[in-house]
C-alpha positions in Angstrom: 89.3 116.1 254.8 90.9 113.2 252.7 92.6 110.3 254.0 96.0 111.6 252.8 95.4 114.7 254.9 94.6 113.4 258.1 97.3 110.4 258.2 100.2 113.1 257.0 98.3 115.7 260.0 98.5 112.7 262.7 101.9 112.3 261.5 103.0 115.4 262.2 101.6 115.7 265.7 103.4 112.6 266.6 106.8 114.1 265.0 106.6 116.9 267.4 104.9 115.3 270.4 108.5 113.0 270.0 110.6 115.6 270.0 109.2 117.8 272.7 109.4 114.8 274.7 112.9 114.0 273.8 114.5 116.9 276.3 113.8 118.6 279.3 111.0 119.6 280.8 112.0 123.4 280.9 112.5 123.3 276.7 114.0 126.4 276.5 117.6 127.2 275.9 119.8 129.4 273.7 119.0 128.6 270.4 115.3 129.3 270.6 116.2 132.8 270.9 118.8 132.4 268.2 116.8 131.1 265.9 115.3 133.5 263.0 111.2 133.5 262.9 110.1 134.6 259.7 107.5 138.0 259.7 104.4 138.1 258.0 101.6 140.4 257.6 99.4 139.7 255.1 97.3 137.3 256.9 96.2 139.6 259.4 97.5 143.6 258.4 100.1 142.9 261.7 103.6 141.7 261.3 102.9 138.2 263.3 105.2 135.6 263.1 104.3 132.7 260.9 102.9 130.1 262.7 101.0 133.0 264.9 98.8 134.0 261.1 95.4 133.1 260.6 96.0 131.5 257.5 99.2 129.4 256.1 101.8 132.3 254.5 104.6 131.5 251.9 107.3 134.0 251.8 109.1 134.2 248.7 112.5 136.5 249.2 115.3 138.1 246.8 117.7 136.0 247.5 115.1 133.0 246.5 114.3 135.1 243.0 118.0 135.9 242.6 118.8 132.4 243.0 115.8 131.5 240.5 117.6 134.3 237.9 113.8 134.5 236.5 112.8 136.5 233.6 109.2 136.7 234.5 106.9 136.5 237.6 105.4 132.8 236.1 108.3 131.1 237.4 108.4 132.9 240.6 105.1 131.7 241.6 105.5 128.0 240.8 108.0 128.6 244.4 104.7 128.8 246.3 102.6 125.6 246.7 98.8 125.8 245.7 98.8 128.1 243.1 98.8 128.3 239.5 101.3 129.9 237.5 101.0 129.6 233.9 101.1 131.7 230.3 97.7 131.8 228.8 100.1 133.4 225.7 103.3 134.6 225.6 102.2 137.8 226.1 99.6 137.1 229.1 100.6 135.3 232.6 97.6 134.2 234.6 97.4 133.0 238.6 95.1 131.4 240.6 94.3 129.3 243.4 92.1 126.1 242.8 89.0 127.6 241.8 88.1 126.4 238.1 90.3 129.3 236.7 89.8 130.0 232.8 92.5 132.6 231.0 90.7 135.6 233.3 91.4 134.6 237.1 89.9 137.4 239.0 89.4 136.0 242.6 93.0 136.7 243.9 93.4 139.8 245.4 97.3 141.2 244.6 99.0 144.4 246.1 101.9 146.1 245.5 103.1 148.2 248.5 100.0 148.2 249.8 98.9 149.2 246.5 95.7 147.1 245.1 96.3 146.0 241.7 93.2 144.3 240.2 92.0 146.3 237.1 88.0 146.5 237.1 88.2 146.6 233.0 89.4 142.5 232.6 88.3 141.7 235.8 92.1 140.1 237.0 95.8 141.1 237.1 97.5 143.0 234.2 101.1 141.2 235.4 103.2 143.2 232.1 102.0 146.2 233.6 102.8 146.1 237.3 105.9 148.3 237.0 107.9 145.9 238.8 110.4 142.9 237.3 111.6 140.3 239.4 114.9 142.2 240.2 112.8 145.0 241.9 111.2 142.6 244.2 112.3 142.4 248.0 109.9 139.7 248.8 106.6 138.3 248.5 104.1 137.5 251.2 101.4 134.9 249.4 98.5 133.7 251.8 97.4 130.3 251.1 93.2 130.4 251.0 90.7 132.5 252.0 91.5 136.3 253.1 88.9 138.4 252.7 88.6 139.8 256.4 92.1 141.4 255.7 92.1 142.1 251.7 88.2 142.5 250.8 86.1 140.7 248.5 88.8 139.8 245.9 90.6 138.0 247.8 88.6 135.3 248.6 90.7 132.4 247.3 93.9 133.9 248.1 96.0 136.6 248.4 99.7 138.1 247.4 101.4 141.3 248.9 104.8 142.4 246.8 107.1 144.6 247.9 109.5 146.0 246.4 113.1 147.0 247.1 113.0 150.2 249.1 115.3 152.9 248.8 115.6 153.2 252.5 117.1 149.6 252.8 119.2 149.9 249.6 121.5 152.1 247.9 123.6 152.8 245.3 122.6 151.9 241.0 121.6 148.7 239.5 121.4 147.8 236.1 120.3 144.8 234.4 120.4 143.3 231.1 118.7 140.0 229.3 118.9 138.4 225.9 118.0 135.6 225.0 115.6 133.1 222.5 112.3 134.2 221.2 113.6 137.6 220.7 113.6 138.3 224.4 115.3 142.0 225.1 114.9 143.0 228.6 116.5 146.3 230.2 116.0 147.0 233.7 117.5 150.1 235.8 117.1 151.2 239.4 118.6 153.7 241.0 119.0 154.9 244.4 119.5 158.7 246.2 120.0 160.8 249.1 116.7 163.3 249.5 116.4 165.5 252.0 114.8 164.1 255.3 114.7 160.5 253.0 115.6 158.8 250.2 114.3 158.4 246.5 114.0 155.9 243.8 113.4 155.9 240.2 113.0 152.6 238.4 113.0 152.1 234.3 111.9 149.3 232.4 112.1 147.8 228.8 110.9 144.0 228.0 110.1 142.7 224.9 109.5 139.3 223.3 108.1 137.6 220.6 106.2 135.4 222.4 105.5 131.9 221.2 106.8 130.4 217.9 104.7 128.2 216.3 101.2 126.1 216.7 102.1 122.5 215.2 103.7 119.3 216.1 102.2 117.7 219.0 98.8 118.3 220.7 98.6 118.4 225.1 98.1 115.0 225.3 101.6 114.2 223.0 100.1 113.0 220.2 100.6 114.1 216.6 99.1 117.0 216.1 97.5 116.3 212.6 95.9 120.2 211.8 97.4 122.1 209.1 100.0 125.1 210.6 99.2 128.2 211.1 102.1 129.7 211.1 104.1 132.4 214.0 101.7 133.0 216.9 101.2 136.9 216.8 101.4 136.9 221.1 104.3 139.2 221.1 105.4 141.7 224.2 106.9 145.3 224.6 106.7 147.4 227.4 107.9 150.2 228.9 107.6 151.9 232.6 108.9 154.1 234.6 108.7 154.6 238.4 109.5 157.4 241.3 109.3 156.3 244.7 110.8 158.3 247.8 110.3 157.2 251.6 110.7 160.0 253.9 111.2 160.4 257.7 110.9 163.2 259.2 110.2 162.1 262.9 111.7 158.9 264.8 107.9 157.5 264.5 106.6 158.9 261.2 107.4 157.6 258.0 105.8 159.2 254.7 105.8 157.4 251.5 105.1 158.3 248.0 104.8 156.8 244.6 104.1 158.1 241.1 104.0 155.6 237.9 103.8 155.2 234.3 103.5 152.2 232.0 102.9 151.9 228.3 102.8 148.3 226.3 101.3 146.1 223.6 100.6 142.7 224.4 98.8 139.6 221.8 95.6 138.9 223.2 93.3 136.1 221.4 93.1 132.7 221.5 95.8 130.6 220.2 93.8 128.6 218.3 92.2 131.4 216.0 95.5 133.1 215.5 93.4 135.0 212.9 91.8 136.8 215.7 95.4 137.9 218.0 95.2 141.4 218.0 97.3 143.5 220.1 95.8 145.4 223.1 97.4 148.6 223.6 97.5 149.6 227.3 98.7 152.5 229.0 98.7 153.2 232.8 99.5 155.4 235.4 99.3 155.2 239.6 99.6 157.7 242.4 100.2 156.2 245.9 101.0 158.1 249.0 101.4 157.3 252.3 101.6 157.8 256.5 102.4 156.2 259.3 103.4 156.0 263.1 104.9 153.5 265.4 104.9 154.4 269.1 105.1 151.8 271.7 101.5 151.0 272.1 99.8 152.4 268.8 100.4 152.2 265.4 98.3 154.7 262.8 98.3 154.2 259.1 96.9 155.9 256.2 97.1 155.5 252.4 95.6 156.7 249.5 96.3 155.3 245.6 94.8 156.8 242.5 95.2 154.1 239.5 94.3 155.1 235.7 94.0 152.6 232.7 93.4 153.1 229.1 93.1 149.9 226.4 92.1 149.0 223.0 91.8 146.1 221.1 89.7 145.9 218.4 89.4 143.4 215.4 87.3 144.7 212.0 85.4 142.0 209.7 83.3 142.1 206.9 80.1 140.8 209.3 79.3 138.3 207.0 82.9 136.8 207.1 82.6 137.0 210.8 79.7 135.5 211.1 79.5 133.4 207.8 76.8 134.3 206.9 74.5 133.7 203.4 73.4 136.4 201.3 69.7 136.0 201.9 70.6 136.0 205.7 72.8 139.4 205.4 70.4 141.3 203.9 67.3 140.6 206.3 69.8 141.5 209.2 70.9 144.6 207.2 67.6 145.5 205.9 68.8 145.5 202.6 72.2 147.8 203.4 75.6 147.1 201.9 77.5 144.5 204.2 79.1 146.4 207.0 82.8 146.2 208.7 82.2 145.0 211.9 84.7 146.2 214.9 84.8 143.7 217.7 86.7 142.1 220.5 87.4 143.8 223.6 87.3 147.2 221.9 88.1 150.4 224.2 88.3 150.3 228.1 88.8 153.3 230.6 88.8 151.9 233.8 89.7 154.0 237.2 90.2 153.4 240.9 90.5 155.3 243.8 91.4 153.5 247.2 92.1 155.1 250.9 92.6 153.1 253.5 92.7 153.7 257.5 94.0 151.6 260.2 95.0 151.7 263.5 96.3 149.3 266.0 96.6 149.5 269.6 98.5 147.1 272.0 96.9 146.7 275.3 99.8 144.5 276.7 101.9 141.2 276.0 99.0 139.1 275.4 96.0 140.9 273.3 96.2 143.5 271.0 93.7 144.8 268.2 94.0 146.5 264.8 91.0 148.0 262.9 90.4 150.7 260.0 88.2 151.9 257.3 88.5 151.9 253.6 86.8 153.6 250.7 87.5 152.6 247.1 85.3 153.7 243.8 85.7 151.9 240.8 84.8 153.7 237.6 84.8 151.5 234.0 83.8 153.0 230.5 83.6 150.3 227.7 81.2 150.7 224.9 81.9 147.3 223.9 81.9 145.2 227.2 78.7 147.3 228.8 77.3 148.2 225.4 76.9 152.1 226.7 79.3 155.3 226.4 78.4 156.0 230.0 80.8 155.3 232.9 79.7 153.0 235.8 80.9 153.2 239.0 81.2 150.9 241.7 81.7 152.6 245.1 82.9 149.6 247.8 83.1 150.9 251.9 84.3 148.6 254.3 85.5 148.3 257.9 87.5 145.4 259.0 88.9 144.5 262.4 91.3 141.7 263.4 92.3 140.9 267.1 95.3 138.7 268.5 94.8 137.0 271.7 97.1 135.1 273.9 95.0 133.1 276.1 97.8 131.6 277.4 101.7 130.6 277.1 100.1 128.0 274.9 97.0 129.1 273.2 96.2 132.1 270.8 93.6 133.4 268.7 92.8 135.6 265.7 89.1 136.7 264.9 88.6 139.0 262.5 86.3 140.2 260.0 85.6 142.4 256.7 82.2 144.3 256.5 81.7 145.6 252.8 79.0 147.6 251.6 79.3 147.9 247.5 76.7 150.0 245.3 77.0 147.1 242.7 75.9 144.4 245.9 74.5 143.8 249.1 76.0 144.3 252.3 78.1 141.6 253.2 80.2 140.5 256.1 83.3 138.1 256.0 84.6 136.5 259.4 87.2 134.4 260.3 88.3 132.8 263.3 91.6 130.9 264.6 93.0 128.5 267.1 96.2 128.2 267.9 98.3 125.6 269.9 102.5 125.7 270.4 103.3 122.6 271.5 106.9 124.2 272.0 108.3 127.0 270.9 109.2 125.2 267.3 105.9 123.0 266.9 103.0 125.0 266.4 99.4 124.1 265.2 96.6 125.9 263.9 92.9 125.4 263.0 90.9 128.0 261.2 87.4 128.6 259.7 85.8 131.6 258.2 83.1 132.6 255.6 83.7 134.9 252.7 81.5 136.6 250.0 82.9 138.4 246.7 81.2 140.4 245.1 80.5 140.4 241.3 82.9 143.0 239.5 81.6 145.7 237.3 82.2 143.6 234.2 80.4 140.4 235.5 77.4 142.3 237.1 76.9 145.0 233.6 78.2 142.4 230.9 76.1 143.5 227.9 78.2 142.4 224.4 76.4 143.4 221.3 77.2 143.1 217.8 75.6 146.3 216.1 75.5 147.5 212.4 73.6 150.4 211.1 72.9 150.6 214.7 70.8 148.0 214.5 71.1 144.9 216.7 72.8 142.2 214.7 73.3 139.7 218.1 73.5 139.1 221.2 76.7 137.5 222.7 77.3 137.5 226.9 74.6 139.5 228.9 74.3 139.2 232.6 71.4 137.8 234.6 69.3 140.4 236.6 69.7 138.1 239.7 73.6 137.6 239.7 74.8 137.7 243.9 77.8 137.8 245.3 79.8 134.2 245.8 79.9 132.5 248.9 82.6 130.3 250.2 82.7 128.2 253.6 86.2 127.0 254.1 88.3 125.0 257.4 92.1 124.8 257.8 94.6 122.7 259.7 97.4 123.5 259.8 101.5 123.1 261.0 104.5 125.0 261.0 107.5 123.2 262.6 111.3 124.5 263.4 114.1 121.7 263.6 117.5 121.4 263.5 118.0 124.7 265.5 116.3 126.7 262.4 118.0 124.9 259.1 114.5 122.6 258.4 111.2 124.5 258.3 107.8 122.2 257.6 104.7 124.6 256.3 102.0 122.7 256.4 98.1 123.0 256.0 95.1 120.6 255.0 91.9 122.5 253.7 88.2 122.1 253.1 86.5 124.7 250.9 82.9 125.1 249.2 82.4 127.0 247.2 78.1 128.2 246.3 77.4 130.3 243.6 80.3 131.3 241.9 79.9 133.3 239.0 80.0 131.7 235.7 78.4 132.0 232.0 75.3 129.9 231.2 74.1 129.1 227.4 70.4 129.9 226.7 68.7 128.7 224.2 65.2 130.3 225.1 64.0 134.2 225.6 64.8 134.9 228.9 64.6 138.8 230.0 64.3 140.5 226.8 66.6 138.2 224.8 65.4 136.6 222.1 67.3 134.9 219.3 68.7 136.4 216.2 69.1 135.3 212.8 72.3 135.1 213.1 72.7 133.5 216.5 69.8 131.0 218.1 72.0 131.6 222.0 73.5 133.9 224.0 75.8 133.6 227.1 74.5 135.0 230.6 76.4 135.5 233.8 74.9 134.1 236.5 75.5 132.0 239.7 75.8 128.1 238.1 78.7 126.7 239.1 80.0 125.2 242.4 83.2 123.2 243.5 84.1 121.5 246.7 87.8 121.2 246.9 90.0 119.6 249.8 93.3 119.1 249.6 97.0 120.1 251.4 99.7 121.9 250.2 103.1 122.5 252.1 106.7 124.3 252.3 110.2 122.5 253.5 112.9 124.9 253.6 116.4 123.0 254.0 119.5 125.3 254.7 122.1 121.9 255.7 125.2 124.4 254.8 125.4 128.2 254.3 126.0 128.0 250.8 123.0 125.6 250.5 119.7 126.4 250.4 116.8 123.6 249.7 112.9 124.7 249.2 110.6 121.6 248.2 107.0 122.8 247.5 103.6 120.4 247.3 99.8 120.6 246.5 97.5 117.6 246.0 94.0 119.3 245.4 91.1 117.2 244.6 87.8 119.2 243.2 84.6 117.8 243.1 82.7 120.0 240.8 79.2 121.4 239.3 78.4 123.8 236.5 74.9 124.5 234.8 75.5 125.0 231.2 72.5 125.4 229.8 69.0 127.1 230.3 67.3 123.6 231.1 70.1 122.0 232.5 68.5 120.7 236.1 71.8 118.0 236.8 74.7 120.5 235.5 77.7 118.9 234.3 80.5 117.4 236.4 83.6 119.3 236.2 86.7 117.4 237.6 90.7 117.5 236.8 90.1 121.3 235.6 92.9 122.1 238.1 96.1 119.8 238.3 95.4 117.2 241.5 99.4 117.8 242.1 101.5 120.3 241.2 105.1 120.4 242.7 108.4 122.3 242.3 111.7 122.1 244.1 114.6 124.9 244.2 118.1 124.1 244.8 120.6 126.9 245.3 124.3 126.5 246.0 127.0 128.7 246.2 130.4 127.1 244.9 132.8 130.0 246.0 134.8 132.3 244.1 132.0 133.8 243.0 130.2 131.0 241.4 126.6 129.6 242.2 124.2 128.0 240.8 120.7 126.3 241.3 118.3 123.5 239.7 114.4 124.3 239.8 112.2 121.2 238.9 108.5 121.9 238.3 106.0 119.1 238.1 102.1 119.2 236.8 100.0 116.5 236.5 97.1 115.9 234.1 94.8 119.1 233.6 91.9 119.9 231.5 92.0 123.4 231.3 88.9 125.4 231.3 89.3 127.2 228.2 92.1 125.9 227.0 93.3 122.3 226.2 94.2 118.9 228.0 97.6 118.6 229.3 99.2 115.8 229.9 101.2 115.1 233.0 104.5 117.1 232.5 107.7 117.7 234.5 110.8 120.9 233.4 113.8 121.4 234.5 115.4 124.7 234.6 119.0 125.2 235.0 121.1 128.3 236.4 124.6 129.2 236.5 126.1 131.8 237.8 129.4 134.7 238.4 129.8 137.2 240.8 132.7 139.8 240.2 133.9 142.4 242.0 136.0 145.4 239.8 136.5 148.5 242.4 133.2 149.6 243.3 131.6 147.8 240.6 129.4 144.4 241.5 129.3 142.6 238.1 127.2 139.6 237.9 126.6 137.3 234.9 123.8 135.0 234.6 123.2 132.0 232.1 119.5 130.7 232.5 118.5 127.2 230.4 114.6 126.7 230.8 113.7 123.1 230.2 116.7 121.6 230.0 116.0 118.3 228.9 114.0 119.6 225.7 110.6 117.8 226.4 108.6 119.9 224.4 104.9 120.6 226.3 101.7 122.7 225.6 101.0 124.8 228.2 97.5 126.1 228.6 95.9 126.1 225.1 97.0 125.5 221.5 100.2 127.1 220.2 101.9 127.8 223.7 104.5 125.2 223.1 107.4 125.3 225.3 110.5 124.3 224.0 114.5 124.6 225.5 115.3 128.1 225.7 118.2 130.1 227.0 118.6 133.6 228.4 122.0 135.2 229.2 121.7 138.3 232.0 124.1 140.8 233.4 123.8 142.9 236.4 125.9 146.0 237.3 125.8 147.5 240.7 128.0 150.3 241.8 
């Protein structure tokens, strides 16, 4: 633990040893019963409150998005502290926690309504294709670090539950319209109804934009960029979906829930800096999600079952001597004297499948212990000629049985231990635990410490990776292949942590200081030599393998203060200072590996203010801060800090709610690169109105 950590943790403790001290012995009065304690359950699978999680929890709520009047979920994100929100084009959004991230993050596990979301065929988060804009969102439960014994192997740097407005909690129509620079045309409509026993939902969805505008002018670091332009990025956006969702209740204790969705888009995917080689990737999905359960006094049962289907392409076609430059004499050995031949590359076709029921069941022996357990069985299925270099479908079958228990030792102390067994054809058995202590000082002051081992598991992708370039059928080259002894990751990590209630409820403190090591994690490796069955072509003298090379220490804290001094006010300050201490084997001899630092910001920072002037007017400033960052993959950045400004007017004609919203992203103009080459982010404006009836 650094310095930093420990003084601001012995800080803390003093703060609330002072204030326990500071009144009666019998603390408790009226307004610790008044006071609202925010719900979570995405640490654990129970609704706990906060401070009672085993891991540190942001909430994100509507009225926080509303007040944010965001046109995408990048800028949502930045509200929670240690994690990365960023556009790796202006078609593709990417998060991640501090774990060397590149343009594919893929160890965050995300869900929807309970609903997994991680699409086998990248391996990450599709975000354009969730079927869900920030206007549908109710709240968001983000879990800072490790949660594997609740979420499973993806989830082993983090992990984000979304749920969306419910029709049972809502009613009525809402429509919502956005227009604004780069082309941005966003349509959104939900609407609300009476069903029999219940109530329905249907949600439609256009969003387009052009995406980014240009690839000159300055470089991360603010310089001149000297390199001749290459014109409009082609990174654009349009997608379409459309959502049914009902919640019905037939019973005082059973609740049934269903889901059925559709989504269609075209997004730019490529590098920025080989705008030659954006192509769009056509995507079109479909889900299925059902659901039970049953709340008695003692027992709760829960069932779900979710049925996801994807279908992309993106393909690029070159002469293979253009692609590969190569010389005449070289072209026809690889040919063996055939005419040069178009070659069709880049991600090429994907079908990838999932099918996920879950089982849990919670029991509550009494005031002080109770236990929640289940079962799960999820088969992955992924068909990509290009990626796995077969037209046969692999499947990944993953059973697991996970268990968490909640003990009250005493008025004082508490405990979670839990754990995730997984058993994956793809990987070993593995089992994840975690354990917790917990201390209230007083009912306000509480403190937490927290250790637990996770494993992930290699995806499909990373564990069949096979990407060939063929002509005439013949093998031309060799470009990522995966190592016959790729594992599963391994990461050790320890928490303190805080959560403190003053002022009767108006200042919250979210605290937590973290330890994490990271062995094994799954990376590609240049080789240079034959190494099983590879040996260099004539076009190519290396080829890329997948294997275990690269591991990071990082410690760090990150924390929350919420501020609400008036009604109308509401104040949310969010920090993360993350140092990582990191080693990656790059090359088939490589015996030292190369030191990897500053590939995730050391601070990243963002404060929301939202006030609400009266007469229907409010408003609110977000400030987002970023300091230096070589990103992996993409460029250096230099320290940066935006502004973005909202205004806004609330109307009220008969039953109609109007509500008119004028967004100004980086106010003060300072233009930055974000990510890689060509994501230049200049002042833009976005004008939004919402009907509700």
């Amino acid at each position: 633990m650094s310095n930093h950590s420990t003084s601001a943790f012995v800080a803390l403790v003093l703060a609330s040893i002072i204030a326990s001290t500071s009144t009666a012995e019998n603390y408790y009065d009226e307004t610790d019963l008044l006071t609202d304690i925010p719900m979570v359950s995405a640490g654990s699978r129970m609704a706990q409150a906060r401070y009672e999680s085993p891991s540190s929890v942001t909430v994100i709520t509507s009225d926080m998005i509303k007040a944010l009047a965001p046109n995408n979920l990048v800028e949502v994100f930045r509200l929670a502290p240690g994690f990365m929100s960023f556009y790796v084009n202006g078609s593709f959004h990417a998060l991640s926690g501090h774990d060397l991230t590149d343009d594919d993050p893929r160890r965050l596990e995300v869900r929807v309504n309970g609903r997994s979301v991680y699409v086998p065929s990248y391996p990450t988060i599709s975000w354009q294709s969730l079927g869900i804009t920030p206007d549908d969102i109710q709240r968001i439960e983000l879990v800072r670090g490790s949660n594997v014994p609740a979420y499973g192997s993806n989830a082993i740097i983090g992990a984000i539950e979304i749920i969306t407005k419910s029709p049972l909690q809502e009613s009525g129509t809402h429509i919502r319209m956005t227009a604004g620079d780069l082309e941005t045309r966003n349509f959104n409509v939900r609407s609300n109804f009476d069903m029999a026993n219940g109530y329905g939902q249907i949600r439609l969805s256009h969003r387009e934009n052009n995406g980014f505008d240009r690839s000159n002018g300055i470089d991360g670091l603010g310089r001149p960029d000297n390199t001749p332009s290459i014109g409009d990025l082609e990174d654009n956006t349009s997608v379409n979906h459309i959502v049914f969702n009902s919640v019905i209740t037939p019973t005082l204790i059973d609740t049934f829930t269903f889901e059925v969705g559709f989504s269609k888009g075209s997004f730019g995917l490529g590098d920025t800096d080989r705008v030659d080689e954006i192509e769009d990737d056509d995507n079109s999905s479909y889900w299925l999600a059902t659901g039970w359960s049953r709340v008695e006094e003692k027992q709760q049962w829960k069932w779900d079952f979710s049925l996801y289907d994807s279908r992309s392409e993106n393909s690029i076609k070159e002469l293979l001597s253009v692609h590969e430059n190569l010389d005449p004499a070289t072209l026809n050995f690889i040919l063996q004297g055939n005419p040069d031949v178009v070659l069709e590359w880049a991600l090429g076709k994907r079908d990838a499948q999932m099918w996920e029921t879950e089982f849990e069941y919670q029991y509550t022996f009494n005031d002080r212990l109770r236990v929640l357990s289940g079962v799960s069985y999820k088969l992955q299925r992924l068909k990509s000629e290009h990626l796995l270099d077969s037209d046969e479908v692999i499947d990944n079958g993953i059973a697991s049985l996970f268990s968490n228990i909640e003990w009250h030792i005493s008025s004082k102390w508490m405990t979670n231990i839990g754990f995730m067994v997984e058993d994956q054809e793809i990987d070993e058995t593995h089992m994840s635990p975690r354990a917790s202590l917990h201390y209230q000082l007083r009912p306000q002051h509480n403190f937490r410490i927290s250790a637990s081992k996770a494993y992930r598991s290699p995806s499909i992708v990373e564990k069949h990776r096979e990407e060939v370039k063929r002509a005439y059928n013949v093998l031309a080259d060799y470009y990522r292949l995966t190592d016959d002894s790729l594992k599963a990751e391994e990461m050790e990590s320890v928490e303190l942590a805080y959560y403190g209630s003053f002022f009767d409820g108006k200042v919250e403190i979210d605290w937590r200081t973290f330890h994490e090591d990271m062995n094994g994690g799954i990376d590609h490796v240049k080789w240079e030599v034959a190494h099983q069955n590879w040996s260099p072509s004539a076009i190519d003298d290396k080829v890329y393998f997948f294997t275990n090379s690269k591991h990071w220490r990082a410690t760090g804290y990150d924390m929350q203060i919420t501020w609400r001094p008036f009604s109308s006010t509401a104040i949310y300050l969010q920090h993360a200072n993350v140092r990582v201490d990191a080693i990656r084997f790059t090359d088939w001899d490589d015996t030292v590996g190369e030191q990897r630092i500053l590939k995730v910001p050391e601070h990243t920072s963002s404060l929301l203010i939202s006030q609400k002037f009266g007469s229907g007017w409010s408003g609110s400033i977000m400030g987002y801060h970023q300091s230096y960052v070589d990103w992996r993959g993409g460029e250096e950045i230099k320290a940066l800090d935006r502004y973005d400004l909202s205004v806004s007017k609330e109307v009220r004609l008969n039953q109609y709610q109007l509500r008119l919203d004028l967004k100004v992203d980086n106010v003060t103009n300072e233009v930055y690169l974000e990510y890689q080459k060509g994501n230049y982010l200049e002042r833009t404006v976005y004008l939004s109105a919402a009907l509700e009836w």
